[in-house]
MARRO-720653 format. One record per residue (C-alpha): residue number from 1; x, y, z. Coordinates in steps of 0.05 Angstrom, whole numbers. Layout:
<nodes>
<node pos="NUM" u="X" v="Y" w="Z"/>
...
</nodes>
This chain:
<nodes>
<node pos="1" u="-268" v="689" w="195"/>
<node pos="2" u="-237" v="753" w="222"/>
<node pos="3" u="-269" v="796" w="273"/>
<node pos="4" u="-257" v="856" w="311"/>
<node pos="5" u="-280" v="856" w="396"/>
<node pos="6" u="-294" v="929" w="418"/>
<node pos="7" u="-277" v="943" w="499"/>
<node pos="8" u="-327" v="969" w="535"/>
<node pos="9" u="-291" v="1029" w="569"/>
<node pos="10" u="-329" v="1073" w="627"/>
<node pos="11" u="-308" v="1148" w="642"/>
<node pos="12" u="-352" v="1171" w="684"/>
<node pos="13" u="-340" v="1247" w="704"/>
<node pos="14" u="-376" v="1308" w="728"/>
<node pos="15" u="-403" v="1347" w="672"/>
<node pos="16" u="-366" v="1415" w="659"/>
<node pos="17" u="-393" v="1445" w="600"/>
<node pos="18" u="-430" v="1429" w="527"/>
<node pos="19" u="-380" v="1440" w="496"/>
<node pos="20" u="-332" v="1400" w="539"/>
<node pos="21" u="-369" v="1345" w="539"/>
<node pos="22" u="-379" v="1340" w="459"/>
<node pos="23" u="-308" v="1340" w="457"/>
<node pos="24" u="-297" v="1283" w="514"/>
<node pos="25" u="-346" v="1246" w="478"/>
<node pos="26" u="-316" v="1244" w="408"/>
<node pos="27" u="-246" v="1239" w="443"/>
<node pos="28" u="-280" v="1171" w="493"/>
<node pos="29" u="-309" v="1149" w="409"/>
<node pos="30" u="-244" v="1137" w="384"/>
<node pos="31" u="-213" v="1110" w="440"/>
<node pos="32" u="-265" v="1062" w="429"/>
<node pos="33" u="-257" v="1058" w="364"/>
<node pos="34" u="-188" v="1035" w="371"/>
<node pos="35" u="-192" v="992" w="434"/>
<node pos="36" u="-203" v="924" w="401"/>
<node pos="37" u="-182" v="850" w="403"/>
<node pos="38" u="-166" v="831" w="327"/>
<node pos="39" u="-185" v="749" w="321"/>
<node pos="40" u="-158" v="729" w="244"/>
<node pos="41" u="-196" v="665" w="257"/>
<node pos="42" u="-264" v="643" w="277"/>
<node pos="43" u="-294" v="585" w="324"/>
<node pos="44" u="-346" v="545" w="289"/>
<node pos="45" u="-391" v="497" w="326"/>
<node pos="46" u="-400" v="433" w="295"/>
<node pos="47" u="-468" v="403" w="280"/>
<node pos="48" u="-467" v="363" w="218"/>
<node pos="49" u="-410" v="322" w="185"/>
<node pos="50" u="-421" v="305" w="114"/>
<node pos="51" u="-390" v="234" w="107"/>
<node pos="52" u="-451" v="196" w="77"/>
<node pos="53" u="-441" v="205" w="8"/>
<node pos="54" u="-519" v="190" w="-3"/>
<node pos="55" u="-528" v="239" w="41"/>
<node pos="56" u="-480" v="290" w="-1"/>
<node pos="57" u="-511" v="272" w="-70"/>
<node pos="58" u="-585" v="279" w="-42"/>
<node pos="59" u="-573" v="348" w="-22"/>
<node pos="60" u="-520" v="380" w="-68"/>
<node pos="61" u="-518" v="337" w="-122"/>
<node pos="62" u="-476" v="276" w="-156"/>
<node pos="63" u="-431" v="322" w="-177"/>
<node pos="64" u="-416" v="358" w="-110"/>
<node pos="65" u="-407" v="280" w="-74"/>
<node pos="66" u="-328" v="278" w="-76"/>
<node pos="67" u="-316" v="351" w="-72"/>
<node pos="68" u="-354" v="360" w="-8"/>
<node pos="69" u="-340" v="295" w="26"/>
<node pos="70" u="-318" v="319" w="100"/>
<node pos="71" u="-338" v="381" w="103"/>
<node pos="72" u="-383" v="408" w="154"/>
<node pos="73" u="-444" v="458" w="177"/>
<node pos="74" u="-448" v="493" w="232"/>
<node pos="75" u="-456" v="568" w="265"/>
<node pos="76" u="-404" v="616" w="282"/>
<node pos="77" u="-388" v="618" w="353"/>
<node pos="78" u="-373" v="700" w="359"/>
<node pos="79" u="-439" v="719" w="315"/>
<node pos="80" u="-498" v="669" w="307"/>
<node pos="81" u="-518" v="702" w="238"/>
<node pos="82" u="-460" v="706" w="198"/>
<node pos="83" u="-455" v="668" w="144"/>
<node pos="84" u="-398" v="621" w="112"/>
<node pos="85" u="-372" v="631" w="44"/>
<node pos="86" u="-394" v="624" w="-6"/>
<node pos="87" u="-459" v="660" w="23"/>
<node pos="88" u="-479" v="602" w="67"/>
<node pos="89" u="-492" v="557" w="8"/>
<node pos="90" u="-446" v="506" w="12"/>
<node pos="91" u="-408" v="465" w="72"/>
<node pos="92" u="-346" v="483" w="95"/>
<node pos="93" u="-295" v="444" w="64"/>
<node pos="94" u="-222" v="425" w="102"/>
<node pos="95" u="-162" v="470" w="81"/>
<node pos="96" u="-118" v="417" w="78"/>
<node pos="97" u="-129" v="380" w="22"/>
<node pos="98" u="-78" v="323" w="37"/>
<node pos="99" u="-86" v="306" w="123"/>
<node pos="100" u="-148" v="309" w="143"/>
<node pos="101" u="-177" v="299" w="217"/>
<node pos="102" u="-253" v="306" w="217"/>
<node pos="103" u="-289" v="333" w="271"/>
<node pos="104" u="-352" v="304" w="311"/>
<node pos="105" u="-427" v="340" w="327"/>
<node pos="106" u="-406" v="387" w="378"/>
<node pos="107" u="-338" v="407" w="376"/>
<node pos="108" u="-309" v="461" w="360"/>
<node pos="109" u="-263" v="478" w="293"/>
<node pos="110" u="-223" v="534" w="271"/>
<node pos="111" u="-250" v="568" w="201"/>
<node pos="112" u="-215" v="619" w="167"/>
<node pos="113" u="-242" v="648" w="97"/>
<node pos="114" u="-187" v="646" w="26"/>
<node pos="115" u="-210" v="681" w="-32"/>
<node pos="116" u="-275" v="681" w="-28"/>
<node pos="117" u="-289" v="616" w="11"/>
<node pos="118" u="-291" v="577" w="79"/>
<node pos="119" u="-244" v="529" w="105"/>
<node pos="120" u="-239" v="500" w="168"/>
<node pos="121" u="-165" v="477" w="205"/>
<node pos="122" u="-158" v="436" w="268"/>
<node pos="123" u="-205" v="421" w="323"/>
<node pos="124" u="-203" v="467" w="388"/>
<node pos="125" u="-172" v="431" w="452"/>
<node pos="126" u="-223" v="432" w="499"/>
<node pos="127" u="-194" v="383" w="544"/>
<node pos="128" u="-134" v="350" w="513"/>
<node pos="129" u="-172" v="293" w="508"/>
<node pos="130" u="-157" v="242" w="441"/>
<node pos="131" u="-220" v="220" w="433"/>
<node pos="132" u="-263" v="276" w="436"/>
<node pos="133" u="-282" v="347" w="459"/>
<node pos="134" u="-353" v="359" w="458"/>
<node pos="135" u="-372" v="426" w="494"/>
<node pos="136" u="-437" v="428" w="456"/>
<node pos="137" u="-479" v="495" w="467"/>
<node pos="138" u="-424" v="563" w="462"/>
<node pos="139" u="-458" v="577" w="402"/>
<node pos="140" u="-533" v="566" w="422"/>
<node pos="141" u="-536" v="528" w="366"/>
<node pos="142" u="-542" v="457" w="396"/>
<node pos="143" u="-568" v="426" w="462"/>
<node pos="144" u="-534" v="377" w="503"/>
<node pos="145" u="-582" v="321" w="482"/>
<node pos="146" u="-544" v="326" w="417"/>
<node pos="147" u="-478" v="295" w="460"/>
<node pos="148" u="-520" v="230" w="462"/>
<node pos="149" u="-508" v="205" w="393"/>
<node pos="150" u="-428" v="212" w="415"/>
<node pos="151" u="-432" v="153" w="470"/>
<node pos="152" u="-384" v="113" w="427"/>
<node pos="153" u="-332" v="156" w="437"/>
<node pos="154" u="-338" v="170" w="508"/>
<node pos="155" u="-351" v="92" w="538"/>
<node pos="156" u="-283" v="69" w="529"/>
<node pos="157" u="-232" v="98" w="580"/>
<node pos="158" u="-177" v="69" w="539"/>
<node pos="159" u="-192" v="116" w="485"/>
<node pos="160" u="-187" v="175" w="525"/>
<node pos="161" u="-107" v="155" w="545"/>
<node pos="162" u="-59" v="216" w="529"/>
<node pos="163" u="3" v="171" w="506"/>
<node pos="164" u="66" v="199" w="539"/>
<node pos="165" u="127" v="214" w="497"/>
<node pos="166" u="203" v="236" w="490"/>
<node pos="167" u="217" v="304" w="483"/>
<node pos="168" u="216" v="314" w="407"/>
<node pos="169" u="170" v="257" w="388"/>
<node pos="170" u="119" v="266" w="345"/>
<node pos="171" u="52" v="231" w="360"/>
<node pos="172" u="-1" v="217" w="323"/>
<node pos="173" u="-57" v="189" w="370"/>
<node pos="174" u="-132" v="180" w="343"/>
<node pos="175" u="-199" v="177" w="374"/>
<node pos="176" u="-206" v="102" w="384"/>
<node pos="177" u="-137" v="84" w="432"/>
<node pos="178" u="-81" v="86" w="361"/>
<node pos="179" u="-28" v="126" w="343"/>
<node pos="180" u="42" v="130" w="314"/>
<node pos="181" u="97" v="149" w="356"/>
<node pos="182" u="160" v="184" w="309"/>
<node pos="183" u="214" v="190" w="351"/>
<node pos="184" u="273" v="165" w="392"/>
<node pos="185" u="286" v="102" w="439"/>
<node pos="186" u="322" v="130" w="507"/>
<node pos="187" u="331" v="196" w="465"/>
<node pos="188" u="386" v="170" w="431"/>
<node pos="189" u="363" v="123" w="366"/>
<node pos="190" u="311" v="121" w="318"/>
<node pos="191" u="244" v="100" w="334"/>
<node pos="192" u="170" v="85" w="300"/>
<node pos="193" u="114" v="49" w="340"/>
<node pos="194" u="45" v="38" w="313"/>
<node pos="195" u="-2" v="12" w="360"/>
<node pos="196" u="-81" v="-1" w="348"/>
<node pos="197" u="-110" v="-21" w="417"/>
<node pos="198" u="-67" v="19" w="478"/>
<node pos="199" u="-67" v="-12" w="557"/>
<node pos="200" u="-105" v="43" w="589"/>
<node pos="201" u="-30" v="66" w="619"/>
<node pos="202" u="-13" v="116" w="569"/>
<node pos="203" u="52" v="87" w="562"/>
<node pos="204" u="72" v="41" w="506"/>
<node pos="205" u="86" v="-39" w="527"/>
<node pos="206" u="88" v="-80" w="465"/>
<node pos="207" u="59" v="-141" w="509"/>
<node pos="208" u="6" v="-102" w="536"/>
<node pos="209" u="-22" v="-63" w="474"/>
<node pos="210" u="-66" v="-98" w="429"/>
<node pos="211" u="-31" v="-97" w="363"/>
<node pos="212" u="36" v="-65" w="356"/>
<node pos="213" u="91" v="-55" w="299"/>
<node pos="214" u="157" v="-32" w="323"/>
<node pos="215" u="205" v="-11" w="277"/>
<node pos="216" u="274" v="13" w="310"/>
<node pos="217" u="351" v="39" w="291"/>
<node pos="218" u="377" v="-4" w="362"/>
<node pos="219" u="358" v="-4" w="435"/>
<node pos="220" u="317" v="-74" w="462"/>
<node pos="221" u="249" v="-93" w="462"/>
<node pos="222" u="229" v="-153" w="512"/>
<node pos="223" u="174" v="-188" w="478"/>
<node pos="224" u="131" v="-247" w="506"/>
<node pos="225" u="89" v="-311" w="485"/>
<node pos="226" u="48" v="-361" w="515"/>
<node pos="227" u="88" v="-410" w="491"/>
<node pos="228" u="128" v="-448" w="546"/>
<node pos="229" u="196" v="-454" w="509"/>
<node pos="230" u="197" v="-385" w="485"/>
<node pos="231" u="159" v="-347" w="541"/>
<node pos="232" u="200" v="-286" w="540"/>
<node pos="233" u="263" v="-259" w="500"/>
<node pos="234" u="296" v="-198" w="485"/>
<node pos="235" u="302" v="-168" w="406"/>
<node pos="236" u="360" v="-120" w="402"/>
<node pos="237" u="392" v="-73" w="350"/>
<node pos="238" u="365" v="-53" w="278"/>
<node pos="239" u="294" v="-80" w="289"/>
<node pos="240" u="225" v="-89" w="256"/>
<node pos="241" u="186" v="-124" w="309"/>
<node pos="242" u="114" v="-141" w="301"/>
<node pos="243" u="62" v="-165" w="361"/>
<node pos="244" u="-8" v="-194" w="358"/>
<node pos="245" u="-55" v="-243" w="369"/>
<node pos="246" u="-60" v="-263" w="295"/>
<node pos="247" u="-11" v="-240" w="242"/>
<node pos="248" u="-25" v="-259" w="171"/>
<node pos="249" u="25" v="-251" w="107"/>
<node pos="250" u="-10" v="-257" w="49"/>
<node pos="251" u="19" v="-257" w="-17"/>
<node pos="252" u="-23" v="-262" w="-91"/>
<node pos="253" u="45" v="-294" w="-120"/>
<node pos="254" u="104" v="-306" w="-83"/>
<node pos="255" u="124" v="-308" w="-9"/>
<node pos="256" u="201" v="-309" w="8"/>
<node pos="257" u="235" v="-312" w="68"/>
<node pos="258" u="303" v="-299" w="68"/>
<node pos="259" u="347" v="-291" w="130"/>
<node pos="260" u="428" v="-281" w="124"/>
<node pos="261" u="446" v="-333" w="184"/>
<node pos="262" u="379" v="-371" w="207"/>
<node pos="263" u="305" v="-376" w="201"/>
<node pos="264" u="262" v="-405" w="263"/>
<node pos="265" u="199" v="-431" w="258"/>
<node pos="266" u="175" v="-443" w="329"/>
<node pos="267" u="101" v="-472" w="356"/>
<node pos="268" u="66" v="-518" w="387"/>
<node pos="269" u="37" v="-541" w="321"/>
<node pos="270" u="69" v="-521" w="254"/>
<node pos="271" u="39" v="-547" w="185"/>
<node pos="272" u="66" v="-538" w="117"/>
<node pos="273" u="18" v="-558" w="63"/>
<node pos="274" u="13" v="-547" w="-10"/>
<node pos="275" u="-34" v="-564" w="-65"/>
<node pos="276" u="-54" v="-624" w="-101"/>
<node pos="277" u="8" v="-643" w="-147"/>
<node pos="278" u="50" v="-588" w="-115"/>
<node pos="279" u="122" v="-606" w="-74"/>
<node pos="280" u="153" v="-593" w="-6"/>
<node pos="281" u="223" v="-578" w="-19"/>
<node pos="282" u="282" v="-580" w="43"/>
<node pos="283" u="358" v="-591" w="38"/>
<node pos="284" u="415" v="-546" w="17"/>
<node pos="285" u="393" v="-487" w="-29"/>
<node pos="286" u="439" v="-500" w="-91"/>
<node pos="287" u="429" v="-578" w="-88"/>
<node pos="288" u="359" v="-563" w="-93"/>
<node pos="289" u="363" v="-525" w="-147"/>
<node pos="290" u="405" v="-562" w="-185"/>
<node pos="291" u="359" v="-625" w="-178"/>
<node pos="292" u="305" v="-583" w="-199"/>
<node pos="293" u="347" v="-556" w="-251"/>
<node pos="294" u="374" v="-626" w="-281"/>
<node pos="295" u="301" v="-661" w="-273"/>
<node pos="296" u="275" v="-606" w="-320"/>
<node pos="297" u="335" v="-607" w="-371"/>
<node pos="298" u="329" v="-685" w="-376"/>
<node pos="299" u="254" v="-677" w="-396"/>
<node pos="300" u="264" v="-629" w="-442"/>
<node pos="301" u="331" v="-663" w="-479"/>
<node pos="302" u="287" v="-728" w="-473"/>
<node pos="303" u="232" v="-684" w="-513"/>
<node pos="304" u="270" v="-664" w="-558"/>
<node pos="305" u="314" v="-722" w="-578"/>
<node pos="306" u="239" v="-748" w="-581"/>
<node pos="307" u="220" v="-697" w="-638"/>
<node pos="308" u="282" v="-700" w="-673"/>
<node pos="309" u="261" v="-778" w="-679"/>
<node pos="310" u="191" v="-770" w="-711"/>
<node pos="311" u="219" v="-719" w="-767"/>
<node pos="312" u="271" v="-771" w="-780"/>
<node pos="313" u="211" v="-815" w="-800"/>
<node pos="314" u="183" v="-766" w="-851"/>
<node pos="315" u="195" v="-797" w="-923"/>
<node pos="316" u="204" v="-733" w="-958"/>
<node pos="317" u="243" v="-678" w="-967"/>
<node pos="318" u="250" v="-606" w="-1002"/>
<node pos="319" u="316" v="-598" w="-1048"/>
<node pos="320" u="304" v="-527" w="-1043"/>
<node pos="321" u="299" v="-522" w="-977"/>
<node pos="322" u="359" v="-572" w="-948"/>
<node pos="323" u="402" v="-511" w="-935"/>
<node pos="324" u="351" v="-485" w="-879"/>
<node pos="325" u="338" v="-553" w="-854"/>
<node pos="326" u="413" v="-560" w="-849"/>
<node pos="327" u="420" v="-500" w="-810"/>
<node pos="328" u="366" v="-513" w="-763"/>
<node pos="329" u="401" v="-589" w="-745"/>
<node pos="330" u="465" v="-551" w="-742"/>
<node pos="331" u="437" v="-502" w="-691"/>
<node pos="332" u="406" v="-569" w="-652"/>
<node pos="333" u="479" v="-598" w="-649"/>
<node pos="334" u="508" v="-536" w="-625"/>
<node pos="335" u="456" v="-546" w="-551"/>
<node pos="336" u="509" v="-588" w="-503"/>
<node pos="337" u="456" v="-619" w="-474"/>
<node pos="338" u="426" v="-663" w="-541"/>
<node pos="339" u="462" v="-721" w="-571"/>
<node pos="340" u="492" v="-705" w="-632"/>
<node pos="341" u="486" v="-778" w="-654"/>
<node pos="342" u="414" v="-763" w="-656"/>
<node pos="343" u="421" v="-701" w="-703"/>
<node pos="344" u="473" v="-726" w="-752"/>
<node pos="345" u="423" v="-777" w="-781"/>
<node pos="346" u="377" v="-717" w="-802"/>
<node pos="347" u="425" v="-702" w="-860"/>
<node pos="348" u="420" v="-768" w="-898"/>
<node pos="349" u="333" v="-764" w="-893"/>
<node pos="350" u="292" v="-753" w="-950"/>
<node pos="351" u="236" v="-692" w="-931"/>
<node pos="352" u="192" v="-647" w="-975"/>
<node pos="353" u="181" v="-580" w="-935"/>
<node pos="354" u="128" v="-525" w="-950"/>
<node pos="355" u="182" v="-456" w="-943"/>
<node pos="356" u="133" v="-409" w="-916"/>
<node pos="357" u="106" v="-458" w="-860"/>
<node pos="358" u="190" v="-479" w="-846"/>
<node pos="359" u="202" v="-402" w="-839"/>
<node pos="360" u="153" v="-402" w="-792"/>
<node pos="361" u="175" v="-451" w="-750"/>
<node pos="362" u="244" v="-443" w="-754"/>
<node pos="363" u="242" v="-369" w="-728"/>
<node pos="364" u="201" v="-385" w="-662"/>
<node pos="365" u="259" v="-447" w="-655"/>
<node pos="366" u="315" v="-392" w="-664"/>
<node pos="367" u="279" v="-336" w="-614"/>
<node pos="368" u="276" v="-393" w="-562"/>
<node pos="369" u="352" v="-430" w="-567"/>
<node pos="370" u="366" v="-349" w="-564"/>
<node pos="371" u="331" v="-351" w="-503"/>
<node pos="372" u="359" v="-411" w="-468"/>
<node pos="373" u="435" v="-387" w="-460"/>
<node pos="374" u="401" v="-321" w="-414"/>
<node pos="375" u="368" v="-367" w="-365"/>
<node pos="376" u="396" v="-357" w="-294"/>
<node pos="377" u="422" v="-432" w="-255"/>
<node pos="378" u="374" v="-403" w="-206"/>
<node pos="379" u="310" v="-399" w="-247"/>
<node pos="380" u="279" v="-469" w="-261"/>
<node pos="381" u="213" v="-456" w="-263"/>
<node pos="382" u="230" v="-405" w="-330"/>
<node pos="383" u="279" v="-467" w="-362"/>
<node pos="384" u="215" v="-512" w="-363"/>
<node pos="385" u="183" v="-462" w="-395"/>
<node pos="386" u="229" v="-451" w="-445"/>
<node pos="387" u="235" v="-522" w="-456"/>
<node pos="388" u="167" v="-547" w="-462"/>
<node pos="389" u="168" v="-489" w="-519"/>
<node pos="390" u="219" v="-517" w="-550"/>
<node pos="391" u="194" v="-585" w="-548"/>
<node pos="392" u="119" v="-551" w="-576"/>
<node pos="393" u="157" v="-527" w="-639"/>
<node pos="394" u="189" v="-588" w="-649"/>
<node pos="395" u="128" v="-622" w="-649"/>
<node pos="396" u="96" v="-572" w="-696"/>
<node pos="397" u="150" v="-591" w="-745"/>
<node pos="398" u="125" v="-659" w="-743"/>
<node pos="399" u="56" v="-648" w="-739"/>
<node pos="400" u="37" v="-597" w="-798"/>
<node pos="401" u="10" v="-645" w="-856"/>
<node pos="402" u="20" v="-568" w="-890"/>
<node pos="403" u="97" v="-574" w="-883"/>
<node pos="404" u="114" v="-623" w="-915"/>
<node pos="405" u="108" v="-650" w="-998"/>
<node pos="406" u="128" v="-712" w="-1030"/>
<node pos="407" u="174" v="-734" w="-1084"/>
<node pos="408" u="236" v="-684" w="-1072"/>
<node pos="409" u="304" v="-715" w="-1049"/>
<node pos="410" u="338" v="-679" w="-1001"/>
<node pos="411" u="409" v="-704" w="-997"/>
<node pos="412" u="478" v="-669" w="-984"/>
<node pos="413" u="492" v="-619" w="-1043"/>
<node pos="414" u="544" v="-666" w="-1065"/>
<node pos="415" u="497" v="-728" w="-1070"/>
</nodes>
């Protein structure tokens, strides 16, 4: 919080008179008075991070877990006994409520009080170092044995690299050798690298760095592989460029890889598998799908043709209801793909049909020959759907003992 540091100013003079010197004394009082260092923050020492959420609800309650999580306790730096707000009952919560960079047991943060409570900002810069700065004791508060608990982020000399940048970057480096790099290649084009893992050179080297992901407007990047045909190559221009020692793309549904001009696939071993009763497809892309296409549309017609066969075995027929039968075969002739020899029998049959059960059937048969016209060349997998619908409600029409009732010829309105 804010704070005012007095000067200590010495006048030391012969004295004159009483009087004279009650008046030098009131005048050296506010020259005092006004001789100050104004400090609108406050340095806070660090000793206790609240990131066990156990921890949080044991000691301020379930309710408190989430709105406390990363905040900290600790002393003032300037003045021992003052107290954070709320009066000291409550951790001090970060001010930024969106990035957040928590500190560790002995550094030092920057608090600043907002209506009526503590916050703390950023971590003081001890010694430029990413990965920590411990200066444990300015507040009296903690000993240097408490440093001891901190090993982990003082072993590793990696983690200690300062990355070096462009003028204009900005750089994003955390604790344990990462960081994001926003800004240019050769100061002229756009530039992102994300690196978890940095060579201990500070400088960024795609081959040398542990796991990188390059993404880049132009320039080069020279990237290298143990394998002997492909040791080392340059990538140039508009770039996304990703190095490791495993990658993984993972996808719940479906994984495509598309590429304008070519695709390489390039190992020492490379195995493409699929599951029991799936299919390994290569050739050119439209004779594909049209084989897929055609393979599908000749099991459904086959389907059909097949269902339009067993109703043409039912004995019996509704007079009242020829007209909708009529207009259901008419709507099967109209499909290019089925035989209208096999339809134009349907006419002559004698078939007894329950209404409500035909209505039923006969508007899931319209929503799907509806459906049929939208389906894209490209799209097999939704035409066998669509088909082995179809080819269900087909079946239902043959199927339902319900549907159908005896002793009512159906013949052309004229017969």
């Amino acid at each position: 919080m804010s704070h005012k540091e007095y000067k200590t100013t010495n006048t030391a003079t012969a004295p004159v008179s009483k009087l004279f010197n009650r008046i030098r004394a009131e005048v050296n009082k506010l020259i005092k008075d006004n001789e100050f260092e104004f400090h609108e923050h406050d340095i806070f020492e660090v000793d206790k991070v609240w990131l066990d959420k156990d921890e949080l609800e044991k000691r301020y309650g379930l309710d408190s877990v989430d709105r406390y999580y990363g905040s900290i306790s600790g002393t003032y730096v300037h003045d021992n006994s003052q107290k954070t707000l709320p009066l000291g009952k409550t951790p001090v919560m970060p001010l930024d409520t969106v990035v957040k960079r928590y500190p560790v047991v002995g550094e030092y943060v920057i608090c600043i009080n907002h209506m009526g409570r503590t916050y703390y900002k950023t971590i003081i810069n001890w010694s430029n170092n990413p990965n920590n700065n411990i200066q444990v004791g300015a507040s009296s508060n903690l000993v240097g044995s408490a440093v001891v608990q901190h090993t982990m982020y003082t072993n590793n000399k990696d983690h200690r690299v300062v990355m070096e940048a462009n003028p204009g970057d900005t750089l994003i480096q955390g604790r344990y050798g990462n960081s994001i790099n926003i800004g240019s290649e050769n100061l002229t084009e756009s530039s992102i690298k994300l690196v978890a893992g940095h060579n201990d050179s500070g400088k960024y080297d795609i081959n040398k760095d542990k796991a990188s992901i390059y993404i880049q407007e132009g320039g080069y990047v020279n990237v290298e592989n143990p394998n002997d045909k492909y040791k080392k190559y340059p990538v140039v221009g508009s770039k996304v460029v990703i190095n490791a020692d495993e990658i993984v793309l993972n996808a719940r549904k479906n994984l495509k890889l598309v590429a304008g001009n070519r695709t390489e696939v390039l190992g020492k071993e490379i195995e493409l598998k699929h599951n029991k009763g799936g299919s390994i497809f290569t050739g050119e892309t439209k004779e594909l799908l049209d084989s897929k296409r055609d393979a599908l549309k000749d099991q459904a017609i086959r389907e059909i043709e097949l269902c339009i066969e067993q109703l043409l075995l039912v004995a019996n027929k509704a007079q009242e209801d020829y007209q909708r039968l009529k207009g259901l075969v008419d709507t099967l002739r109209s499909i290019p793909e089925i035989s209208s020899q096999v339809v134009d029998t349907i006419l002559g049959a004698e078939i007894s049909l329950n209404s409500e059960k035909f209505n039923e059937l006969s508007q899931r048969f319209n929503r799907i020959v509806a459906e049929l016209p939208t389906i894209p060349p490209n799209d097999p997998v939704r035409l066998a759907r669509v088909a082995t619908e179809l080819a269900q409600v087909l079946r239902d029409f043959t199927n339902f003992k319900e549907l159908f009732r005896p002793n009512i010829k159906l013949g052309k309105p004229s017969e």
